[in-house]
PAZAPA-4460 file (N, C-alpha, C; in steps of 0.05 Angstrom, whole numbers, plus 32768, in hexadecimal, padded with zeros to 4 digits):
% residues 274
    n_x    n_y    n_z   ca_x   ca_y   ca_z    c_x    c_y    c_z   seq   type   mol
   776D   8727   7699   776E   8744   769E   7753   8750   769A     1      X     A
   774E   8764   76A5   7739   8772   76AD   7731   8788   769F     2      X     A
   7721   878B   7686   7722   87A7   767D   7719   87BB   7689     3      X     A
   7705   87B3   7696   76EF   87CE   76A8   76F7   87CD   76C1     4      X     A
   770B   87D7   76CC   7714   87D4   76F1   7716   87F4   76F1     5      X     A
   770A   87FB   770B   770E   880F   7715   771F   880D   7726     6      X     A
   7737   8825   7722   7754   8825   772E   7748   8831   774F     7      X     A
   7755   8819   775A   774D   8814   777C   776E   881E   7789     8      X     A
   776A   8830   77A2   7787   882F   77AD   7789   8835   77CC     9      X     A
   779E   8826   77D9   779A   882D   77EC   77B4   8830   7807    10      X     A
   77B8   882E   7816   77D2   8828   782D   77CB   8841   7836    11      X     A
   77EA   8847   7848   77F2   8858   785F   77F3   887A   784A    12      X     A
   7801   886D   782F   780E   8881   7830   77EF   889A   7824    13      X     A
   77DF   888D   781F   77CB   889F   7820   77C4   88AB   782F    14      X     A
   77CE   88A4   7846   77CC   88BB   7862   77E5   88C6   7863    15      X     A
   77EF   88D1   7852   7806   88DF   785E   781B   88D2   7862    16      X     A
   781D   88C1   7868   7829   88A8   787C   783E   889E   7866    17      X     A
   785A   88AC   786E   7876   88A6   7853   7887   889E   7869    18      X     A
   7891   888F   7861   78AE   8881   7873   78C6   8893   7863    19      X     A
   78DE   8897   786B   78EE   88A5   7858   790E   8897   7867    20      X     A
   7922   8894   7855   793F   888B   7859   794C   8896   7866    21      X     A
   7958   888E   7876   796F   8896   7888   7988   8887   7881    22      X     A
   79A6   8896   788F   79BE   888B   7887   79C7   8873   7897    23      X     A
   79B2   886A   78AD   79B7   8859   78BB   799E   883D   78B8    24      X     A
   798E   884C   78AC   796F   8835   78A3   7968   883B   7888    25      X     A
   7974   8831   7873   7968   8834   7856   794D   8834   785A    26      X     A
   793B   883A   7844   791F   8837   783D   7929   881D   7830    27      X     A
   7911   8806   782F   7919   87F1   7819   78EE   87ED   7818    28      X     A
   78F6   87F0   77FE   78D6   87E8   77F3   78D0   87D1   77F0    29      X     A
   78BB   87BA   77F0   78B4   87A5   77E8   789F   87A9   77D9    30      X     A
   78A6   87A6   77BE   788D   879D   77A6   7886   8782   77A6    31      X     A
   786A   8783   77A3   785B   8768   779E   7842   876F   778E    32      X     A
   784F   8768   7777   7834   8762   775D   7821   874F   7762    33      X     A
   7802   8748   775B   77F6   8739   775F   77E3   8739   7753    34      X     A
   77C9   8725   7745   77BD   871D   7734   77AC   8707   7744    35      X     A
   7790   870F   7758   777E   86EE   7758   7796   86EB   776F    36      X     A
   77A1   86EB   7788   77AD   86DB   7788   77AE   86DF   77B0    37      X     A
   7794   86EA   77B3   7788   86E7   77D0   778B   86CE   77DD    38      X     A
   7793   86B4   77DE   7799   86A1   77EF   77B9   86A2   77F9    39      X     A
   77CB   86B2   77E9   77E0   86C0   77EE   77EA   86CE   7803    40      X     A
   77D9   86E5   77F8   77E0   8703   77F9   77DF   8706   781F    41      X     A
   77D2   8701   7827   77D9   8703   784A   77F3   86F8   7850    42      X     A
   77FA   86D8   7846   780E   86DB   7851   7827   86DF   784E    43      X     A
   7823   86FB   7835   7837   8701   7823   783F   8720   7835    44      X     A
   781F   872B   7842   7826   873F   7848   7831   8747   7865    45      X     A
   7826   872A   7870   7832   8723   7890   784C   8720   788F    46      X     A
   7856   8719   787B   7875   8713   787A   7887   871E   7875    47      X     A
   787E   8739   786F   7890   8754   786B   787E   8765   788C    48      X     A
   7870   8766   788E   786A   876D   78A9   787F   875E   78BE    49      X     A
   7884   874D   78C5   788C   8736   78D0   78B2   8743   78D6    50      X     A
   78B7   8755   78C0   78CE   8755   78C6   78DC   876B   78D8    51      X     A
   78F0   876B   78E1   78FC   877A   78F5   7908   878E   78EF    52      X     A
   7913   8795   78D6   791B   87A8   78C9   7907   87BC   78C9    53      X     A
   790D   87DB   78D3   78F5   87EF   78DE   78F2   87FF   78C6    54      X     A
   78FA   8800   78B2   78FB   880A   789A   78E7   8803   787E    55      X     A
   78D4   87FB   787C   78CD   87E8   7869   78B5   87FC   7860    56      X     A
   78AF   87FF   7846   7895   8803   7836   7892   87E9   782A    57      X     A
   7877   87DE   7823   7870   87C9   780F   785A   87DE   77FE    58      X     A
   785E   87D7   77E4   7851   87E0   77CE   7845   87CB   77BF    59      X     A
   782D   87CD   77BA   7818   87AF   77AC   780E   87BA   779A    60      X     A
   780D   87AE   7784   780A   87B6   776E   77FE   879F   775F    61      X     A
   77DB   87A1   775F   77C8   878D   7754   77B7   8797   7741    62      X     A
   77C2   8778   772C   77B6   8785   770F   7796   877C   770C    63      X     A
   7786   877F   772A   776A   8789   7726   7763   8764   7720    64      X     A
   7760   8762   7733   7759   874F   7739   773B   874D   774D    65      X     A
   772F   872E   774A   7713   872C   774A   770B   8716   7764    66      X     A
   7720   870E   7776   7722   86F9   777E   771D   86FE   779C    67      X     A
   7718   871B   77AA   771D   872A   77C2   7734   8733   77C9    68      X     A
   7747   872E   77B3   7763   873B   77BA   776A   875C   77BE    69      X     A
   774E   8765   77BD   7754   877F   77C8   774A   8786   77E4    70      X     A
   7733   8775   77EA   772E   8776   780D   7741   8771   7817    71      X     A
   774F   8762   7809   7762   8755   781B   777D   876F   7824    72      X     A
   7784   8777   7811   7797   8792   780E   777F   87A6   7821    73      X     A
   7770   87A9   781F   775A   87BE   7830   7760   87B6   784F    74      X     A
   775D   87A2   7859   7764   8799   786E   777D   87A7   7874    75      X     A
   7792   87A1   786A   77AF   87AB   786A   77B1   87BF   7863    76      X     A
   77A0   87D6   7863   779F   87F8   7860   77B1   8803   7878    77      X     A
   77AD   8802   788B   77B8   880E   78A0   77D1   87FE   78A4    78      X     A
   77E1   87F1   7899   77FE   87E6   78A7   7814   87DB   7882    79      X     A
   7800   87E5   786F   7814   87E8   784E   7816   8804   7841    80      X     A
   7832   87FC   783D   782F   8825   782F   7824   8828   7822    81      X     A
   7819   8818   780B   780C   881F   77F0   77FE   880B   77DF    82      X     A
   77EA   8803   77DA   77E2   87F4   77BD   77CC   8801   77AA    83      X     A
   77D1   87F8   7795   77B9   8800   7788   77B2   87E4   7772    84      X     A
   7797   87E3   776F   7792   87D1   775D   7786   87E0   7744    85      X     A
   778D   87D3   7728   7787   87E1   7707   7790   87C9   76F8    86      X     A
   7787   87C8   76DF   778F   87AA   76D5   77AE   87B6   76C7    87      X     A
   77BC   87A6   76BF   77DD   87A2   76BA   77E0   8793   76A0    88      X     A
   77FC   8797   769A   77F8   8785   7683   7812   876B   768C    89      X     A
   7809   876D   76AC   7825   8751   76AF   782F   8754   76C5    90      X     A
   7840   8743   76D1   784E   874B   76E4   7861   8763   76E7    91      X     A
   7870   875E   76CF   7887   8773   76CA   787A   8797   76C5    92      X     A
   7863   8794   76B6   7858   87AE   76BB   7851   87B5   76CD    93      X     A
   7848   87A7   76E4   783D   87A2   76FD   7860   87B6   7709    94      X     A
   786A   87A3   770C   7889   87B6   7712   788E   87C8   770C    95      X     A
   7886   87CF   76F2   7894   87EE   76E9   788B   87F9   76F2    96      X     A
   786E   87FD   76F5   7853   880E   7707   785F   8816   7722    97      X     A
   7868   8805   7732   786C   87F9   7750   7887   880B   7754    98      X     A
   789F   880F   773D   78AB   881C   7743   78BC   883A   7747    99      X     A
   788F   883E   7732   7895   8861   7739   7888   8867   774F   100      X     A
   7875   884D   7763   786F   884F   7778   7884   8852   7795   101      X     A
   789C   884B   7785   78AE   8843   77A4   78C7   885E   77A8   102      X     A
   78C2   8858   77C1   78DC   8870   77D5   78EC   8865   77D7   103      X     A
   78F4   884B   77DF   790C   883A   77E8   7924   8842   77D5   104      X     A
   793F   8840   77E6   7952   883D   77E0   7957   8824   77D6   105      X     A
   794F   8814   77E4   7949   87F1   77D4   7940   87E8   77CE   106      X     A
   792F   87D5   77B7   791E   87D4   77B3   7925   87B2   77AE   107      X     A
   7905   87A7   77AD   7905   8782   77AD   78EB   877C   77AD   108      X     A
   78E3   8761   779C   78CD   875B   778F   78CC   8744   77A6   109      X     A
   78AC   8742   77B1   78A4   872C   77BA   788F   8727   77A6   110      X     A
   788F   870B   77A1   7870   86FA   7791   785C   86F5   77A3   111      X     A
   784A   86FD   77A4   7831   8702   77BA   782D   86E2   77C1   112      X     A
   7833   86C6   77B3   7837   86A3   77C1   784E   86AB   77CE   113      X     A
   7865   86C0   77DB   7883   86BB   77E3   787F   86D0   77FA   114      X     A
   788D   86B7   780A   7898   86D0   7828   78A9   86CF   782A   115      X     A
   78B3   86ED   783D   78D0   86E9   7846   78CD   86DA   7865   116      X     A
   78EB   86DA   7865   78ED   86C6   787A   78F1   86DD   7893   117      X     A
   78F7   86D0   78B1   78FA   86E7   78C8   790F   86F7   78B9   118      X     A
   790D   870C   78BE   793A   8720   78C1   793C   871F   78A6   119      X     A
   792E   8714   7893   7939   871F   7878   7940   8736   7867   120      X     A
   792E   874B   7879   7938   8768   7868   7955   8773   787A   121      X     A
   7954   8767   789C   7963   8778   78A2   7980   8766   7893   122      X     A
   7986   874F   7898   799C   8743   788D   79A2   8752   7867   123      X     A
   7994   8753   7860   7999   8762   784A   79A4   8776   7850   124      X     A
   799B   8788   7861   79A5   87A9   7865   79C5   87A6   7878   125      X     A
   79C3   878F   7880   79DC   8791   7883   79FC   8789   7878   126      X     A
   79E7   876F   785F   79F4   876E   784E   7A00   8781   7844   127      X     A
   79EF   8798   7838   79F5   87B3   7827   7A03   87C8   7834   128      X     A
   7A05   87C5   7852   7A1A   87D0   7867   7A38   87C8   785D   129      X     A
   7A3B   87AC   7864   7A4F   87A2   785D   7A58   87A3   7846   130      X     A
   7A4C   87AD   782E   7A4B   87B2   7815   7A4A   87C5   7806   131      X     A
   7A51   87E4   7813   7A46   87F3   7805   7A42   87FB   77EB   132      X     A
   7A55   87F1   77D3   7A56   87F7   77BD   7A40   87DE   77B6   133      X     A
   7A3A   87D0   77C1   7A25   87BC   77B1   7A08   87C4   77A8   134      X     A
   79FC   87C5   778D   79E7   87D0   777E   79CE   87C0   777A   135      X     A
   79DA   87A3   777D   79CB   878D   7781   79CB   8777   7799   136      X     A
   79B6   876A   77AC   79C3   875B   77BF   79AC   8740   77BF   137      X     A
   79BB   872E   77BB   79AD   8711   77BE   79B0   86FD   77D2   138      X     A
   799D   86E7   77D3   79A5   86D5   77E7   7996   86B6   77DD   139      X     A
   7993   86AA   77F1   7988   8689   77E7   7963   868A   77F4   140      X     A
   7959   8682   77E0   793F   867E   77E2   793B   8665   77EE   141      X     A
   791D   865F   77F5   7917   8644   77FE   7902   8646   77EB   142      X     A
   7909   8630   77D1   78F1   8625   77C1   78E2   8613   77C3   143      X     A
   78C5   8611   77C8   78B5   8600   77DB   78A3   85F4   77BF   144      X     A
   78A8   85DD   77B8   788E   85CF   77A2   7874   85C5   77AD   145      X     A
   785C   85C9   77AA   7849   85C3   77AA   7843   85A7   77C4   146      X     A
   7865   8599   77BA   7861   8578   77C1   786C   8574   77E0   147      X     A
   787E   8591   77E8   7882   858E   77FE   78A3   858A   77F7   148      X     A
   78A5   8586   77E3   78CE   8581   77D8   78D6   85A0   77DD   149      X     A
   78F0   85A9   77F2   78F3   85C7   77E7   7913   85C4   77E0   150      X     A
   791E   85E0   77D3   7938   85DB   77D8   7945   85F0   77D6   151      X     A
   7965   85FB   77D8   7968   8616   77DA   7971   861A   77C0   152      X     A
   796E   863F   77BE   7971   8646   779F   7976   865E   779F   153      X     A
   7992   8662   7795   799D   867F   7794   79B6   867D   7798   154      X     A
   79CD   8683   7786   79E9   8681   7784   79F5   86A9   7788   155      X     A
   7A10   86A9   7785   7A19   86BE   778D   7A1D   86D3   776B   156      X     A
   7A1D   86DF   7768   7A16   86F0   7752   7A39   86F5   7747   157      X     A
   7A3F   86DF   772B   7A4F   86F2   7720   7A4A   86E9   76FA   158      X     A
   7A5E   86FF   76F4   7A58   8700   76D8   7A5B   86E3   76CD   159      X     A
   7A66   86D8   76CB   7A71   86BA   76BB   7A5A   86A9   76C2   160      X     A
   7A50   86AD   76DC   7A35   869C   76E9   7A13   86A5   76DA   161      X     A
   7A1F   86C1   76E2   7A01   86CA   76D2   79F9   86DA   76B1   162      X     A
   7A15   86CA   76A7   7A07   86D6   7681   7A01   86B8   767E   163      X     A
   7A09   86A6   7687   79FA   868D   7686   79E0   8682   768E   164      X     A
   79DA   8689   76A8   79B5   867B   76B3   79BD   8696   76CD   165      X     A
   799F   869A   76CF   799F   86AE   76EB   799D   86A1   7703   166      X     A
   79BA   86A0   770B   79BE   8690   7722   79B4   869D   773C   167      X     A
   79B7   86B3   773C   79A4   86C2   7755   7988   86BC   7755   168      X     A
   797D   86BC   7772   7967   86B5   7779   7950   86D8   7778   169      X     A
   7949   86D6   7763   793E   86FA   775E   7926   86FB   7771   170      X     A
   7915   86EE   777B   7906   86F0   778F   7917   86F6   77B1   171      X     A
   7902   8719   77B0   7910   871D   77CD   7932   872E   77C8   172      X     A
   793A   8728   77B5   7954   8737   77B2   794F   874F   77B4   173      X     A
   795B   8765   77B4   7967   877C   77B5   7971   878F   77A0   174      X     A
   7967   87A5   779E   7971   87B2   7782   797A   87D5   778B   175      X     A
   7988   87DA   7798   7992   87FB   779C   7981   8804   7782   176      X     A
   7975   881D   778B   7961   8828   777E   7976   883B   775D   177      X     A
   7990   883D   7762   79A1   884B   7752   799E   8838   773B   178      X     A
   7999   881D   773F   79A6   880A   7725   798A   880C   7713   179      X     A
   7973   8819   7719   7957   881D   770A   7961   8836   76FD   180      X     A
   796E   884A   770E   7972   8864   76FF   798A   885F   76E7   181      X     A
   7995   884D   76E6   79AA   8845   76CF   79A1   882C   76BC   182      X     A
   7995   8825   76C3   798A   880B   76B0   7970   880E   76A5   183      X     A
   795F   8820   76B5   793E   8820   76AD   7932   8808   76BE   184      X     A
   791B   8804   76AD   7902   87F7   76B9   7903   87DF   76A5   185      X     A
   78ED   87C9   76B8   78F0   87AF   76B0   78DE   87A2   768A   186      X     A
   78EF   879D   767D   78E5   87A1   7660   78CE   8782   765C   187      X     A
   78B3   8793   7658   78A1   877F   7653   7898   8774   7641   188      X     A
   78AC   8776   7631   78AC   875E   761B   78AC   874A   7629   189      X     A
   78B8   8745   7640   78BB   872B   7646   78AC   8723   765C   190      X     A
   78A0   8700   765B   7888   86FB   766E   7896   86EE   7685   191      X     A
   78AC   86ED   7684   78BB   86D7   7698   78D9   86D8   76A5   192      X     A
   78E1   86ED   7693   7901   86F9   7692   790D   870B   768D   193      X     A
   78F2   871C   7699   7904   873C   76A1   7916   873D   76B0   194      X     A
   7914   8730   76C7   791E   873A   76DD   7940   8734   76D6   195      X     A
   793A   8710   76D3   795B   8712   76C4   796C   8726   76B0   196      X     A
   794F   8733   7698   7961   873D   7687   7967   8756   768E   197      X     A
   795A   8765   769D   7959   877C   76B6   797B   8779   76BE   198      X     A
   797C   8767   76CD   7994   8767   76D7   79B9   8763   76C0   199      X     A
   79AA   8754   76AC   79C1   8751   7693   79CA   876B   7688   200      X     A
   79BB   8781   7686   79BF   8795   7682   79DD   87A0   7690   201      X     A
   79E0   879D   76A4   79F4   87A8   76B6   7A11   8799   76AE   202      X     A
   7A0B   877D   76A3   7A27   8773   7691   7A3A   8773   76AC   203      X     A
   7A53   8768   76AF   7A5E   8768   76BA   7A6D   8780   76CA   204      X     A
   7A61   8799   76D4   7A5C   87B5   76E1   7A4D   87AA   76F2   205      X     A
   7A32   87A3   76F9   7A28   8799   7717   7A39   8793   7728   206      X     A
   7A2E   87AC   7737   7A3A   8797   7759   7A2A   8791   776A   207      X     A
   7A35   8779   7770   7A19   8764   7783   7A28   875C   7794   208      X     A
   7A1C   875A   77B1   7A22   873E   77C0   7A10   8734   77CA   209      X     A
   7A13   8716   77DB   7A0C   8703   77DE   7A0A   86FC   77F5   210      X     A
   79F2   86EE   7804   79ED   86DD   781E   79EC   86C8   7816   211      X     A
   79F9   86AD   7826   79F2   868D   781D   79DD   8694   7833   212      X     A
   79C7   869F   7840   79B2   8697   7846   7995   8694   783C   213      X     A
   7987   868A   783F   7970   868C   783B   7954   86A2   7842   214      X     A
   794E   86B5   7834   793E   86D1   7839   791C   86C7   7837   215      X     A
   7913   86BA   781F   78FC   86B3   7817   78F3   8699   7814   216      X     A
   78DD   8693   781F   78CD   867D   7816   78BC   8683   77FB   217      X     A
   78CF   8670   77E7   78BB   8675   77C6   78AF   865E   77C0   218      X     A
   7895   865F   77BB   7882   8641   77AC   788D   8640   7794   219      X     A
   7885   862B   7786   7895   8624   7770   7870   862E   775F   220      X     A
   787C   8636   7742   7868   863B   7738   786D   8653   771F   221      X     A
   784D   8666   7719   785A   8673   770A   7863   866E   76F1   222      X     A
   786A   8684   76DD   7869   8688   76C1   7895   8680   76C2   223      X     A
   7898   8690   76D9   78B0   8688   76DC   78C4   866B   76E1   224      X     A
   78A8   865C   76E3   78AC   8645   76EB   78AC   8632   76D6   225      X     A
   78AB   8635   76C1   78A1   8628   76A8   78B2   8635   7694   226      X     A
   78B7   8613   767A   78C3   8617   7669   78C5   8631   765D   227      X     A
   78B2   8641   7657   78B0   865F   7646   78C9   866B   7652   228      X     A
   78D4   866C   7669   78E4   867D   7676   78FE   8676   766D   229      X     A
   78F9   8660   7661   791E   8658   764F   7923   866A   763D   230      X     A
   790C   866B   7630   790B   8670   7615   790E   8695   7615   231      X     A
   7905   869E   762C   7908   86B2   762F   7929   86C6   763B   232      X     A
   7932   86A5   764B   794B   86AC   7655   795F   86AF   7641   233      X     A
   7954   8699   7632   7972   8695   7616   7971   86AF   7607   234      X     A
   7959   86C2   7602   7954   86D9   75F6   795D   86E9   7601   235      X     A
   795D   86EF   761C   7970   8708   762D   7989   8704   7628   236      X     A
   7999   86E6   7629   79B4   86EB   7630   79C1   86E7   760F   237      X     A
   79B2   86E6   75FA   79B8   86F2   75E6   79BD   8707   75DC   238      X     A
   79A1   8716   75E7   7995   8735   75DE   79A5   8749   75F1   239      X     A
   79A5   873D   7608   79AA   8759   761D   79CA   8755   7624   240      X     A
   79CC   8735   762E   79E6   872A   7638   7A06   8722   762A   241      X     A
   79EF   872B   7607   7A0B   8723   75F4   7A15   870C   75F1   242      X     A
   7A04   86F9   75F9   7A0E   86DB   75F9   7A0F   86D0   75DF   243      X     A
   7A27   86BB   75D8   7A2A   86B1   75C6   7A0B   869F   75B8   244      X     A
   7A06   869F   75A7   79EF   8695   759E   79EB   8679   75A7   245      X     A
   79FD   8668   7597   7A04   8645   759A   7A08   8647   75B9   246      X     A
   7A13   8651   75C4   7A1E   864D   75E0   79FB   864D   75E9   247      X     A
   79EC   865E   75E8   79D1   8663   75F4   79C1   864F   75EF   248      X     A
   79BD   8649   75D5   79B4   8638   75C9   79B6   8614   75D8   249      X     A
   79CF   8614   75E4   79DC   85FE   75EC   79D3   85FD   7609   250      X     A
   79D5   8612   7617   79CC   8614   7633   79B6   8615   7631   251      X     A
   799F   8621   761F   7986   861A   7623   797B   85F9   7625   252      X     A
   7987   85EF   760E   7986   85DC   7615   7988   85C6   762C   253      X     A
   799F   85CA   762F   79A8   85BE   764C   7997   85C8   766D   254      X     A
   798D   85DD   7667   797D   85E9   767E   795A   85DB   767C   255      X     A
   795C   85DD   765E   793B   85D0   765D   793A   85AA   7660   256      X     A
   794F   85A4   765F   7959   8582   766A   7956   8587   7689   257      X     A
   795F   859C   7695   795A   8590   76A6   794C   859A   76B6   258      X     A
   7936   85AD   76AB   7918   85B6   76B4   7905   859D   76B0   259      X     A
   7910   8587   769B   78FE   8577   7698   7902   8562   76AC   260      X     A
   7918   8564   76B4   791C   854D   76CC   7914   8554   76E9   261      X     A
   790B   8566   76E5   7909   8576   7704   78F7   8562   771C   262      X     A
   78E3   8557   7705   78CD   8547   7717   78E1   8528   7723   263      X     A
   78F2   8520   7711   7903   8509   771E   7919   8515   772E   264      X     A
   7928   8528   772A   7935   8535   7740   792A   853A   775A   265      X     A
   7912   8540   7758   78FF   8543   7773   7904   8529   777E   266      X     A
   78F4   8511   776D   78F1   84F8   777A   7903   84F5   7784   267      X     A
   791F   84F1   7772   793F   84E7   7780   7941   84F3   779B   268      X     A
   793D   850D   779F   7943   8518   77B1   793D   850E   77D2   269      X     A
   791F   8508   77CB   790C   8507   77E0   791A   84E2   77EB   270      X     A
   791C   84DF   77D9   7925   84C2   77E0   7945   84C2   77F2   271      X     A
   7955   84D1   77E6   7969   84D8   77F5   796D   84DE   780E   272      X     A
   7951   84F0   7817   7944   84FB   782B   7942   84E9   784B   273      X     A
   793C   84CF   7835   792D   84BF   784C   793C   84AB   7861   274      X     A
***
């Protein structure tokens, strides 16, 4: 992090230039935090461009970074609603920032390594058609490793599923802008498991639904990607989720078994493959 950055900002909407909701085309915002992370960021921002849904703001939110990741956003002045770069203290602050930036009725985190795929925002919006009471909306990711192994990831959202491990795929999901006005903003205590504990808050009151399709291409990686994020999970669904202690205690366990096997799961897999 950067102590001396001069706060840089830029998009459409500095021209004036506001998209606003209709009863037939939600606004849906796309946040994307980012840090250094210009080998990305184009084809993070082509891929919300890319989509067919006529509705869309993206909001970027860079914690001042040194790497050209702001030419790069400069380039993309004329076709993003908004970024600004200032140093952060994280991703999740990065979010809180991002979401006194946004108009959307919907709102959803892309990771500046993650695209969406074609039709992903509109399939969402019509998810939430078919859904109107739903506050939350998920689907299946495509997680891509380094090695070329990918696989899908993201289950359908219910309580018994999720005070246990966050079986939703939070990249690219969906958040009705109402469930921020009842829950607040994402608590940065945590480096790895806000987003889950964000959502534990809502306890079995969430309403969510679900696509078995696939919305995003996610690289494997990240703070989220790594043991710390157990340790952080078992703390939410204690603290926030009310989970039995031993019970947590037990599932951590069992979840960090088989984070450690992940690299022979890959192999098995690939072999199955062939």
């Amino acid at each position: 992090m950067q102590t001396n950055h001069e706060t840089k900002s830029g998009g459409m909407r500095m021209n004036g230039v506001q998209p606003e909701s209709s009863a037939d085309r939600p606004l849906v915002t796309v946040v994307t935090a980012v840090f250094n992370g210009r080998p990305y960021l184009a084809g993070c921002l082509e891929s919300v461009l890319r989509q067919d849904y006529p509705n869309i703001e993206h909001v970027i939110l860079d914690g001042g970074s040194d790497d050209g990741t702001v030419d790069v956003l400069r380039q993309y002045d004329d076709r993003i609603a908004f970024w600004k770069s200032e140093p952060d203290k994280g991703v999740y602050d990065a979010w809180n920032k991002a979401l006194t930036e946004t108009c959307g009725e919907w709102i959803c985190f892309l990771g500046v390594d993650d695209e969406f795929l074609p039709g992903a925002i509109s399939s969402y919006i019509a998810l939430a058609t078919r859904n109107p009471q739903a506050e939350y909306l998920s689907s299946q990711v495509k997680w891509i490793h380094s090695s070329g192994y990918m696989r899908m990831m993201g289950k359908p959202w219910t309580w018994g599923r999720f005070r246990k491990w966050m079986c939703t795929a939070h990249v690219g999901s969906m958040h009705r802008r109402s469930l921020y006005d009842r829950l607040g903003a994402y608590d940065t205590s945590y480096r790895s498991a806000a987003d889950y504990e964000f959502l534990l808050r809502a306890r079995d009151e969430l309403k969510a639904a679900y696509m078995p399709i696939p919305t995003v291409i996610m690289r494997a990686g990240g703070v989220s990607d790594t043991a710390v994020s157990l340790e952080e999970t078992k703390r939410a669904k204690i603290s926030t989720g009310g989970r039995n202690k031993l019970l947590a205690e037990f599932e951590f366990y069992v979840t960090r078994a088989k984070f450690v096997l992940r690299p022979l799961r890959r192999a098995v897999d690939k072999l199955l493959a062939r």
